[in-house]
C-alpha positions, 0 to 999 in steps of 0.5 A, a space after each residue: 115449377 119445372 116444365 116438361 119438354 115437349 114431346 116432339 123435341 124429346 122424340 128427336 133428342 131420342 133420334 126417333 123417327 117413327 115418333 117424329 113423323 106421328 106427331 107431325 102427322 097426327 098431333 099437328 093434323 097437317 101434312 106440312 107441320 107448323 107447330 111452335 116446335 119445329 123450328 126447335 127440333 130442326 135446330 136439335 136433329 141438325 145439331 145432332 147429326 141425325 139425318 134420318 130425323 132431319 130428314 123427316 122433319 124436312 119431308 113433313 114440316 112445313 118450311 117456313 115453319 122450320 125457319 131454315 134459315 134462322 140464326 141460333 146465340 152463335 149467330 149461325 143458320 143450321 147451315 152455317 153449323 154444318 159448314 163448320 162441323 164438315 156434315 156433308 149430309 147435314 149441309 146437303 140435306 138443308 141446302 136442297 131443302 131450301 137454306 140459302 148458303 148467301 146468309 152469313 155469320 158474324 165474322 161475314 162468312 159465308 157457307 161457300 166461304 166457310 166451307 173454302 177456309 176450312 178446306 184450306 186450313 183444316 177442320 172447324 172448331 171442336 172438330 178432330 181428324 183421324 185416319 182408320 180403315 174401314 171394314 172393307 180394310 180401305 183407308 178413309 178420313 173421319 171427324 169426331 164431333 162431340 164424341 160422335 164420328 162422322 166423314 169429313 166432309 169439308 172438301 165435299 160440301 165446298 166442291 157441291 157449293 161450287 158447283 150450286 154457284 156455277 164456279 167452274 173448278 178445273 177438272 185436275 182440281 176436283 179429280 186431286 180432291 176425290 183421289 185425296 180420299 182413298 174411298 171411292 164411297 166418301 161424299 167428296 167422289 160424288 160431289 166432284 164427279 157431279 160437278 164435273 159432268 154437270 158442265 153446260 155447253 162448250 165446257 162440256 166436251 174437255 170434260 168428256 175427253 179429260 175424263 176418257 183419257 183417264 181409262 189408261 191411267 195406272 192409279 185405279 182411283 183415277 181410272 174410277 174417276 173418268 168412269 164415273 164422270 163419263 157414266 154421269 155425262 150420258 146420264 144427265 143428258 138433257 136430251 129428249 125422248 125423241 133425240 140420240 143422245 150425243 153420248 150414248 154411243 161414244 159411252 158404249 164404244 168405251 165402256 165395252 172394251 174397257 169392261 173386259 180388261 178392267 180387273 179392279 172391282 171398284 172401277 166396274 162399278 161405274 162401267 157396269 153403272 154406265 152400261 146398264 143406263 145406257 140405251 145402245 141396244 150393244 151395251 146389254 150384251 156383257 150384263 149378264 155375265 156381270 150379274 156373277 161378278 165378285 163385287 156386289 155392287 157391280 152385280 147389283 148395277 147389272 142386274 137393274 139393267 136387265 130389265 129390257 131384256 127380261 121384259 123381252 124374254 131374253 132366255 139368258 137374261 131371265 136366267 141371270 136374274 131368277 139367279 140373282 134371286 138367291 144371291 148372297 147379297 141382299 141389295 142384288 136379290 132386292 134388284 133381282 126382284 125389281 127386274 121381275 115386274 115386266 116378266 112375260 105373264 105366262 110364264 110361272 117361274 118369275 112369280 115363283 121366284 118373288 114368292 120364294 123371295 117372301 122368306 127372304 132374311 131382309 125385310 126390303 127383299 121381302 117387301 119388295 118380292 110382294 109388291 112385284 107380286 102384287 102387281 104382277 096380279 098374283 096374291 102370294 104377297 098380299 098378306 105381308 103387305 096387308 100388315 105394312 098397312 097404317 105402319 108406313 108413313 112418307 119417311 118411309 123408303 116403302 111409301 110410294 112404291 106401296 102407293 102404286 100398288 094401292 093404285 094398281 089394285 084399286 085400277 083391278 
């Protein structure tokens, strides 16, 4: 007699997440799933790659249920696989989510020391490197995995785990291993750059000046390097509320005249990045102008950092901002929106904006515009956010937002 899977692992083989999170939710009746499932679809979703799945799995299952760090036939935890396979994501995802990286296969590796050979040596078994472009036309590596293609993540998943165990890798070092790819989007730039800027105490401060000197450097890549470490420094200040950052000034002494002679578009990333966080009442005074710049992305950053001078009533910001309503990018219309929230009240053009917004060709800008509305008070949205309800659930990039505009009304 042949039995039926269970439908729980079929909705994860099918990369379904909806249906995922429904039958967590509903047929386990619990927040946190326990099912005799879980564990399986776990296994499955990561052997898969499927982040979106094993995403959800981690938000609505419970952990103990999810066994994270059980060992499959190969004598591997789903860590240890990911490690292998170089899914930065994958890896990423379950070390937050709670495996412990200490557990080890049968040849006593580690995920640390995994990760460390295979950054050495090349990629795991089964595993194959090429080189392509991406659409951009930039130069990226790949992995393909069983037919499937992901980034190659070795060198990434070995500099996070560094930094997790407080193994304090040069500066030189973890700058060679971002430049060693040419994307500035691939996972090993983010994963250098936090370990570098999340130095504690006397170790600190090199790092900060390392990294400054970097913003005369011929290689754009490198001059990206020092400004996103630099941008992530002040960001990660652990001062409070009532204390000067110590960072904060020197950034904005940096970035101001460094913003107006930079020419390469992935470099202003970071400046715009760094200004818009940037607390120095000097640091808005180019961000206006940023919100016309070619490249969306340093659009997108200074737009989000508007929002001071908008609630304000700043005439020149507003303006950018209502401008960026209609940008042709869709993530800089979505941060125009947001900017929108803390307009002045008594004045109409904001709301305007978000209601021309609700026809918008993406469903985010158009969610988006209707919650600003809606907690601006004003009742053009509500029948697009109406439809949303029973169809949103904690996967869901619209949960908590929505939440506070189911709070915001109930507080009318």
């Amino acid at each position: 007699m042949i039995s039926s899977e269970h439908p729980l692992l079929t909705a994860v083989r099918n990369g379904d997440t909806r249906a995922v999170a429904a039958l967590l939710q509903e047929e386990y009746g619990t927040a946190h799933a326990r099912g005799p499932h879980v564990a399986a679809a776990l296994r499955l979703a990561a052997g898969a790659l499927d982040h979106r799945v094993l995403d959800a799995l981690l938000k609505l299952a419970d952990l103990d249920a999810l066994d994270l760090d059980g060992i499959d036939a190969d004598g591997r935890t789903p860590l240890l696989r990911a490690v292998d396979r170089g899914a930065h994501d994958i890896a990423t995802a379950l070390h937050f989510a709670g495996a412990d990286p200490r557990v080890t296969d049968r040849e006593g590796r580690d995920a640390l020391a995994m990760a460390r050979h295979w950054h050495t040596t090349g990629t795991g078994a089964g595993v194959h490197r090429r080189t392509v472009r991406d659409g951009n036309g930039e130069i990226c590596r790949e992995l393909v995995i069983g037919g499937q293609t992901v980034r190659d993540g070795h060198t990434a998943i070995l500099t996070h785990l560094e930094s997790c165990c407080e193994i304090a890798t040069p500066f030189a070092e973890l700058l060679d291993r971002a430049m060693a790819e040419p994307e500035v989007g691939h996972p090993v730039w983010g994963a250098a750059v936090v370990a570098a800027a999340g130095r504690k105490g006397p170790a600190l401060p090199p790092v900060w000046d390392a990294a400054a000197a970097l913003r005369h450097h011929p290689d754009p890549l490198a001059r990206y390097f020092g400004a996103d470490v630099l941008r992530c420094i002040n960001l990660y200040d652990e001062s409070g509320e009532d204390e000067e950052s110590p960072f904060d000034t020197p950034l904005v002494d940096l970035f101001l005249p460094w913003v107006e002679q930079e020419e390469d578009p992935r470099v202003m990333r970071p400046l715009a990045a760094g200004l818009a966080d940037a607390m120095d009442p000097r640091a808005e005074k180019p961000l206006p102008a940023l919100t016309r710049h070619p490249d969306a992305q340093v659009r997108s950053w200074a737009v989000g950092g508007l929002h001071r001078q908008v609630q304000q009533a700043n005439t020149d910001a507003l303006a950018a901002v209502l401008a960026c309503t209609g940008d042709t990018d869709a993530q800089v219309r979505e941060a125009a929106c947001r900017a929108l929230l803390r307009a002045q009240a008594d004045d109409p053009a904001p709301c305007d904006a978000l209601a021309a917004c609700l026809s918008d060709s993406e469903e985010a800008v158009r969610v988006t515009a209707a919650m600003q509305l809606a907690l601006r008070d004003d009742h053009r949205g509500d029948a697009l956010l109406d439809a949303l309800d029973g169809t949103v659930d904690r996967t869901s990039p619209y949960y908590w937002p929505l939440h506070d505009v189911w709070r915001h009304r109930q507080a009318r």
